[in-house]
N, C-alpha and C positions, 0 to 999 in steps of 0.2 A: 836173863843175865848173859854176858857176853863172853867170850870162851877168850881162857889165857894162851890158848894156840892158834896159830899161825902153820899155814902152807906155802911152803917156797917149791915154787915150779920154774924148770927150763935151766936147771944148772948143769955145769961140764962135768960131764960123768966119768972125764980122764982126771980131773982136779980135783974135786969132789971131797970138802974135806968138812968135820965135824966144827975143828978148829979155825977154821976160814969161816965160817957161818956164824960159828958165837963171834968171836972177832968185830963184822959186820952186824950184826945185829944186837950183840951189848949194846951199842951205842942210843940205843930206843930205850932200855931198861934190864932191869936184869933178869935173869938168863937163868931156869932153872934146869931145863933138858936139850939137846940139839938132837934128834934121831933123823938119819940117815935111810930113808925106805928101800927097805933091801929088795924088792922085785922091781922097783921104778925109781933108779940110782939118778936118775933129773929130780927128783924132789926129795924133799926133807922138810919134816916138821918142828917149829920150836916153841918151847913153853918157856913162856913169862911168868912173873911170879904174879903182877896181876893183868885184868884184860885191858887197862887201861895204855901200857906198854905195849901187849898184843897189837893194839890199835894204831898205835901210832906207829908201830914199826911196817905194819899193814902200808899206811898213809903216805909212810914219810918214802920207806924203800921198796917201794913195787917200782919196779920202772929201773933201777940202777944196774951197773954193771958190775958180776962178779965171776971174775976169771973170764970178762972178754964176752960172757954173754950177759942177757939184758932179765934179770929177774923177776916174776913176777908172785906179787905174795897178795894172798886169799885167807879170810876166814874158815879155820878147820872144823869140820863137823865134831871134833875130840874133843870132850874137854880136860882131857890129859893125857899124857905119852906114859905108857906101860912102860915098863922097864926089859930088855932086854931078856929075855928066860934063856937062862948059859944049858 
């Protein structure tokens, strides 16, 4: 089975926003988490609702520019993002 996450690597760690990422990547499907990796502020992972969106946002946005650099997006070994523990 294929995982409804996605890794996005090589983003601007000045810009770096949760809501810039959903934004860019609704557009594949929608969108059930965006997490921000807090020790490696270049990547952020996001979960689709299914893996079939995963895929395609894989497919269609590895390669594009966001905030000026060139992103690239991989299949995540997760197959779902934890929720922050406050």
């Amino acid at each position: 089975a294929k995982s409804c996450v996605i890794l996005v690597n090589n983003l601007d760690t000045e810009k770096v926003s949760v809501q810039g990422i959903f934004n860019l990547f609704s557009t594949c499907g929608v969108i059930s988490r965006v997490k921000i990796l807090y020790n490696k502020r270049d990547s952020a992972m996001v979960m689709f609702d299914n893996p079939e969106h995963a895929e395609n946002a894989r497919l269609s946005l590895s390669g594009v520019p966001l905030w000026g650099n060139t992103v690239l997006v991989s299949n995540s070994k997760h197959r779902l993002i934890q929720a922050n523990r406050s």
